[in-house]
C-alpha positions in Angstrom: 91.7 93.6 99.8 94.2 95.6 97.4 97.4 97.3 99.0 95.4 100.6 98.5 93.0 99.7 100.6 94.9 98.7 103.3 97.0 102.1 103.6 93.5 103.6 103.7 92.1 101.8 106.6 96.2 102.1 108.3 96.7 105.3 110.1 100.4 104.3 110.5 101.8 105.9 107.3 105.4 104.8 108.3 107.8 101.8 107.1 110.2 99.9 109.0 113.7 102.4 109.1 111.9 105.5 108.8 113.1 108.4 111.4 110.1 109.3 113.7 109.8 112.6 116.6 107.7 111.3 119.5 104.8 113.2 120.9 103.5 112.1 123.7 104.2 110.0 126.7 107.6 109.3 128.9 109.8 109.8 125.7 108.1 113.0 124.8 110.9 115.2 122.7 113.1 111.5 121.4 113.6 110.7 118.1 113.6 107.1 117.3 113.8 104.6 114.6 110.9 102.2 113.5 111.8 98.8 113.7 107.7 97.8 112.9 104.5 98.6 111.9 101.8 97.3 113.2 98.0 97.8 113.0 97.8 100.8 115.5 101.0 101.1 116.6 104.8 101.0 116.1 107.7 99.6 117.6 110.6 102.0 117.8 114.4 101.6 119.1 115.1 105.1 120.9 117.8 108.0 120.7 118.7 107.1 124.6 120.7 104.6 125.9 119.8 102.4 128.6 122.3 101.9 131.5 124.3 98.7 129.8 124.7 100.6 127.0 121.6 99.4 124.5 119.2 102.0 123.0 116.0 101.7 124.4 113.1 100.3 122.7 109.4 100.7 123.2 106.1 100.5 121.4 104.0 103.9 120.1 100.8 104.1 119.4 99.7 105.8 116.2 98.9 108.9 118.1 102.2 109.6 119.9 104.6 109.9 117.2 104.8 112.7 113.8 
């Protein structure tokens, strides 16, 4: 399949560094970093900071993010 292709069939139009606003779900409002892409979803590492001082991280599906 040509790269073409596959951003056609991909609705994750994102790359790994790019700044995201999240849309839905518990971290509704956060901005957050993408760490990866996969098929459907995203993982991202989060604005907030946990209580030992690490940002959160969490996964995003394609429809929860802009």
């Amino acid at each position: 399949m040509a790269e073409e292709e596959k951003k056609q069939d991909n609705p994750i139009q994102v790359e790994a560094g790019d700044q995201v606003n999240v849309t839905k779900g518990e971290f509704k409002g956060s901005k957050a970093e993408v760490i990866a892409v996969y098929t459907n979803s995203i993982a991202v590492e989060l604005d907030k900071k946990l209580e030992d001082g690490s940002l959160a991280r969490t996964v995003l599906h394609h429809t929860e993010f802009k």
